[in-house]
C-alpha positions as semicolon CSV with decimal commas, in nm:
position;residue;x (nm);y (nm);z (nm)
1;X;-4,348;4,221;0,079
2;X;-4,201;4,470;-0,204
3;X;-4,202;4,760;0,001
4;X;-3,959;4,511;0,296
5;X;-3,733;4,451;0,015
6;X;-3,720;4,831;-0,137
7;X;-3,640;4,934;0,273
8;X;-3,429;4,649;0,262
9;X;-3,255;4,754;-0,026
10;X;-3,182;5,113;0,066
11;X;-3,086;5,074;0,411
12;X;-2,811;4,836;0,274
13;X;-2,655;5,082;-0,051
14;X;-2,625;5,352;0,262
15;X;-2,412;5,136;0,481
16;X;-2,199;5,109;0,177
17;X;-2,205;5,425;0,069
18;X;-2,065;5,515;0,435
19;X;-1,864;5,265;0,442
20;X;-1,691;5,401;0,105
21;X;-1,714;5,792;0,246
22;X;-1,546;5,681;0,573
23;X;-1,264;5,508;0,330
24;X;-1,191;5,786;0,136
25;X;-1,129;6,041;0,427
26;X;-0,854;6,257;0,363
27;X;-0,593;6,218;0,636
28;X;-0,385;6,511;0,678
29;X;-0,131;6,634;1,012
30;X;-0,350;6,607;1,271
31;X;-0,499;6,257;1,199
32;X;-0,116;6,074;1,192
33;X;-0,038;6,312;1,506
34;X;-0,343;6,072;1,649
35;X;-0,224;5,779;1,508
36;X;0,135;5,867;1,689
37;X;0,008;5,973;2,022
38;X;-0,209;5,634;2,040
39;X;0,095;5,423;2,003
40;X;0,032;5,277;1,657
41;X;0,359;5,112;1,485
42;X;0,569;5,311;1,260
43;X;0,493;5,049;1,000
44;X;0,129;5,055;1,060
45;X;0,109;5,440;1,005
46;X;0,352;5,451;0,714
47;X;0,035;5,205;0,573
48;X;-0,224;5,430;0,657
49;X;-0,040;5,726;0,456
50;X;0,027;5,489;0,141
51;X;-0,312;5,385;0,121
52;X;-0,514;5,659;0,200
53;X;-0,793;5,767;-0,067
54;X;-0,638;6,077;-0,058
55;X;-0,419;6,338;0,149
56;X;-0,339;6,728;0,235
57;X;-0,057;6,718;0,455
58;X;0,093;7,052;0,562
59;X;0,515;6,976;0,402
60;X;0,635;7,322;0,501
61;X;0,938;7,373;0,718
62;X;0,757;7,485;1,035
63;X;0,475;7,200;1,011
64;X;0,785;6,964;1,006
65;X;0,909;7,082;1,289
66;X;0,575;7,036;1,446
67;X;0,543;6,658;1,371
68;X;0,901;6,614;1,523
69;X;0,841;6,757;1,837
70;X;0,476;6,584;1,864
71;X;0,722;6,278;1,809
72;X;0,679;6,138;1,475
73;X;0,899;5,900;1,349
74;X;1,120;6,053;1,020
75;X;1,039;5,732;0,838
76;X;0,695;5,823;0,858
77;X;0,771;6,203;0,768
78;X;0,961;6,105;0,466
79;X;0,621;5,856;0,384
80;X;0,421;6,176;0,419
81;X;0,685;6,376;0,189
82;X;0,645;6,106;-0,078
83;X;0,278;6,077;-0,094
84;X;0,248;6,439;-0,113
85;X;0,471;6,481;-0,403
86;X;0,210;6,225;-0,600
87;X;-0,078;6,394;-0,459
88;X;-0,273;6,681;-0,678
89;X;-0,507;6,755;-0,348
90;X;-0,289;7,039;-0,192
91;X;-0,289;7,416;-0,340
92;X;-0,160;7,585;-0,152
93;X;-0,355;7,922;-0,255
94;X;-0,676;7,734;-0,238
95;X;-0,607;7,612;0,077
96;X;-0,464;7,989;0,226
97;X;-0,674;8,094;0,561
98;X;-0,997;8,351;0,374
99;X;-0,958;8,711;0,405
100;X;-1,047;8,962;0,635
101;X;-1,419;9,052;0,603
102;X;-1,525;9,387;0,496
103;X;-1,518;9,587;0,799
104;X;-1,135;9,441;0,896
105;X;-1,063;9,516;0,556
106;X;-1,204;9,890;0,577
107;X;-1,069;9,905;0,886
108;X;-0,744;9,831;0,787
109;X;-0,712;10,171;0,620
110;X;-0,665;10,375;0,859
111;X;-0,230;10,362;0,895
112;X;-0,265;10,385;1,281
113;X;-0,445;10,055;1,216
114;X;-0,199;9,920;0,956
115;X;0,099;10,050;1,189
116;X;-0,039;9,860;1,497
117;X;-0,095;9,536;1,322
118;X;0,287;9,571;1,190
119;X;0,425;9,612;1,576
120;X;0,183;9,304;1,659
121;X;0,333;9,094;1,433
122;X;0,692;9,174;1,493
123;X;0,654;9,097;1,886
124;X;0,414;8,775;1,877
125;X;0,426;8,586;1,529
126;X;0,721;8,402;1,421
127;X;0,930;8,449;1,095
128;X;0,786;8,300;0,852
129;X;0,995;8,033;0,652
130;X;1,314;8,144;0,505
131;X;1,544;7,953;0,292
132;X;1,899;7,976;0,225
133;X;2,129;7,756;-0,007
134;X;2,497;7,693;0,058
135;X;2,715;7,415;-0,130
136;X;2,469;7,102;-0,221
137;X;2,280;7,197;0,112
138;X;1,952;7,379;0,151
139;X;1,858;7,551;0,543
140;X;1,529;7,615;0,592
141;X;1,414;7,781;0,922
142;X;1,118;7,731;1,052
143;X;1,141;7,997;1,311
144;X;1,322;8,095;1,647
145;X;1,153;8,128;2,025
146;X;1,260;8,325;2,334
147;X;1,223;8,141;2,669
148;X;1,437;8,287;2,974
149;X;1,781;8,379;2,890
150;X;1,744;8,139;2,609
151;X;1,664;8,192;2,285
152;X;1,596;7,867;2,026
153;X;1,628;7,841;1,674
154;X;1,505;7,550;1,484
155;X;1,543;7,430;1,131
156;X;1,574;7,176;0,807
157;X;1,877;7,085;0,655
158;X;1,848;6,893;0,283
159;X;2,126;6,747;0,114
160;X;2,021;6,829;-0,293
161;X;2,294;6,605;-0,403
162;X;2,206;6,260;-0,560
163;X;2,421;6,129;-0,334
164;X;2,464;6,038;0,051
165;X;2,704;6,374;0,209
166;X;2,785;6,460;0,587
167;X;2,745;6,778;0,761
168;X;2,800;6,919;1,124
169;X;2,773;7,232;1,335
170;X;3,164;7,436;1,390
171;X;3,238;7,507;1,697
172;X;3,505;7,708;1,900
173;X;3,572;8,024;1,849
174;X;3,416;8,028;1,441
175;X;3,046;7,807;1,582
176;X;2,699;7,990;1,506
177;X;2,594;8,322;1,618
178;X;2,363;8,557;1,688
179;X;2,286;8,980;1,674
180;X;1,995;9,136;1,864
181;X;1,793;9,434;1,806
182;X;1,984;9,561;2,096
183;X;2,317;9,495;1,931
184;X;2,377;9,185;2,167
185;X;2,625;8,942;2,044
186;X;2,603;8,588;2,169
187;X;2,759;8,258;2,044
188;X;2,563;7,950;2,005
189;X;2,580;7,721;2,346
190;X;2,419;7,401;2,182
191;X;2,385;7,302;1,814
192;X;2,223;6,937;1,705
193;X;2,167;6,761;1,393
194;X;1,903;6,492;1,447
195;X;2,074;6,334;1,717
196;X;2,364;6,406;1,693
197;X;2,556;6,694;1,918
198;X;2,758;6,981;1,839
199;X;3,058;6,858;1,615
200;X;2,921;6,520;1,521
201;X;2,915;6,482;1,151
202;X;2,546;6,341;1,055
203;X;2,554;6,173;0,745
204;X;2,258;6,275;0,520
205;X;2,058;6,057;0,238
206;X;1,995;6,283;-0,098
207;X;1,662;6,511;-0,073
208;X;1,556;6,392;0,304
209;X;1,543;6,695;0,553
210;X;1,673;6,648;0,860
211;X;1,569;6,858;1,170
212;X;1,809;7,074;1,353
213;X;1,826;7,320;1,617
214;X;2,097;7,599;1,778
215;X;2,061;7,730;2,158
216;X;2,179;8,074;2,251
217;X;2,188;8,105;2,636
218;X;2,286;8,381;2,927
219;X;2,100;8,643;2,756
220;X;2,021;8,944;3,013
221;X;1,765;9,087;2,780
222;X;1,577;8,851;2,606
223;X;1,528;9,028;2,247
224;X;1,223;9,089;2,065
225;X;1,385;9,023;1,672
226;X;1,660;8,885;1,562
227;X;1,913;9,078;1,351
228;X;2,169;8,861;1,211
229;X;2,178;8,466;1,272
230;X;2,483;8,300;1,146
231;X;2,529;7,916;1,130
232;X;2,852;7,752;1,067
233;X;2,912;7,461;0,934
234;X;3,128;7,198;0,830
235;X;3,074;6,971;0,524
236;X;3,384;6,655;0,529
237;X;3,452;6,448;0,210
238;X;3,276;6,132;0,298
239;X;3,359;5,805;0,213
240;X;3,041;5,593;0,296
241;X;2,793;5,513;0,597
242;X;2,945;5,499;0,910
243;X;2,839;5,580;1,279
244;X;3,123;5,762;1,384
245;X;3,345;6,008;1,208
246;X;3,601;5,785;1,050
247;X;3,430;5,714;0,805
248;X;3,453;6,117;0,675
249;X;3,750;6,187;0,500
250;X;4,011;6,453;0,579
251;X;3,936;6,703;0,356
252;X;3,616;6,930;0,335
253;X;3,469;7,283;0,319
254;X;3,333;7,569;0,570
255;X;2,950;7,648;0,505
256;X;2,786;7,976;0,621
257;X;2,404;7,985;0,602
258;X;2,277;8,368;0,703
259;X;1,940;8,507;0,804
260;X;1,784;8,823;0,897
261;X;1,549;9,003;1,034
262;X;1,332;8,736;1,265
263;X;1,104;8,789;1,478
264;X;1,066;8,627;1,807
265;X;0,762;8,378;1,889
266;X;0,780;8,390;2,297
């Protein structure tokens, strides 16, 4: 009879002790990807992040990107953003891919190796994130792709003011542009901000980034890099939440953002 209850006994702290390990699972991309793609409610997966034992999303520029075009909603993005700023789990030096092993390292060397590697990464990786301030706006990009005669460039636009400012893409003759490694000039055929097109001013809330993306098309070559990409834009004195552009003020300022040197993901 004491040996049914020790058997007894232990068979019932394990279920609890799963039960507690299958609690504390940290969630991280992939898992609210899942939650997404099965059609849970935005409110319901906004939960799941706030509650979670713990969490090691990936917040950088390009895995933003990702979420958006696997369809996540920004509320729960900007969820995600919050919990990670109160979360200790993430390092991101801890949590780097490992090294090479030995013989890639030894290998690596030789500067035929080291030269090959370089062209490899110039024609198939894309650039990795680069950030450039203008006014109370920060542009990060996450990275630009050749398809066709088009090429794509994609991005993050934060307002660092404490409060609510518009923004849009410039078009006519001063919109965004790009130069090739060829020397190829081409002007930007589509820009977007959220949902909004071309010269829509999108009103932004203080430290939320917003996606964006610019379209260059007709290109006869596509290009391997990316020399010089110029966006324009326009940042009007704004006068409170509106959905169309009268609630933006007259006045307002020309911002440039610049970047260089990108490499092509095709």
């Amino acid at each position: 009879m004491k040996a049914l209850l020790i058997v007894i006994v232990v068979a019932s702290l394990s279920v609890v002790c799963f039960a507690q390990s299958r609690g504390q699972q940290t969630i991280t991309n992939k898992d609210i990807v899942e939650l997404v793609k099965a059609q849970f409610a935005v409110d319901t997966v906004i939960k799941r992040v706030q509650t979670a034992a713990s969490v090691n999303f990936d917040t950088s520029t390009s895995a933003l990107v990702e979420l958006k075009k696997a369809g996540v909603d920004e509320k729960i993005i900007v969820a995600m953003l919050e919990r990670s700023k109160d979360s200790p789990e993430r390092n991101p030096e801890r949590d780097a891919p490992p090294a090479a092993d030995a013989r890639e390292a030894g290998r690596g060397n030789d500067p035929k190796d080291a030269a090959a590697k370089t062209v490899a990464v110039a024609q198939n990786e894309p650039a990795k994130k680069k950030s450039v301030r203008a006014g109370s706006f920060t542009f990060d990009l996450g990275g630009c792709r050749a398809s066709g005669d088009r090429v794509v460039c994609e991005l993050m636009i934060t307002n660092t003011d404490s409060i609510e400012k518009g923004i849009e893409f410039t078009l006519a003759g001063n919109s965004s542009s790009m130069i090739d490694d060829k020397g190829n000039e081409r002007k930007a055929s589509e820009s977007r901000i959220a949902d909004r097109s071309d010269s829509q001013a999108m009103p932004l809330a203080p430290r939320i980034p917003v996606s964006a993306k610019v379209v260059f098309e007709g290109l006869q070559e596509p290009p391997s890099v990316i020399k010089l990409l110029t966006l324009r834009f326009y940042a009007p004195s704004y006068k409170g939440p509106t959905e169309n552009r009268g609630g933006f003020g007259s006045r307002g300022f020309n911002l440039k953002a610049e970047f260089r040197d990108i490499a092509l993901a095709k």
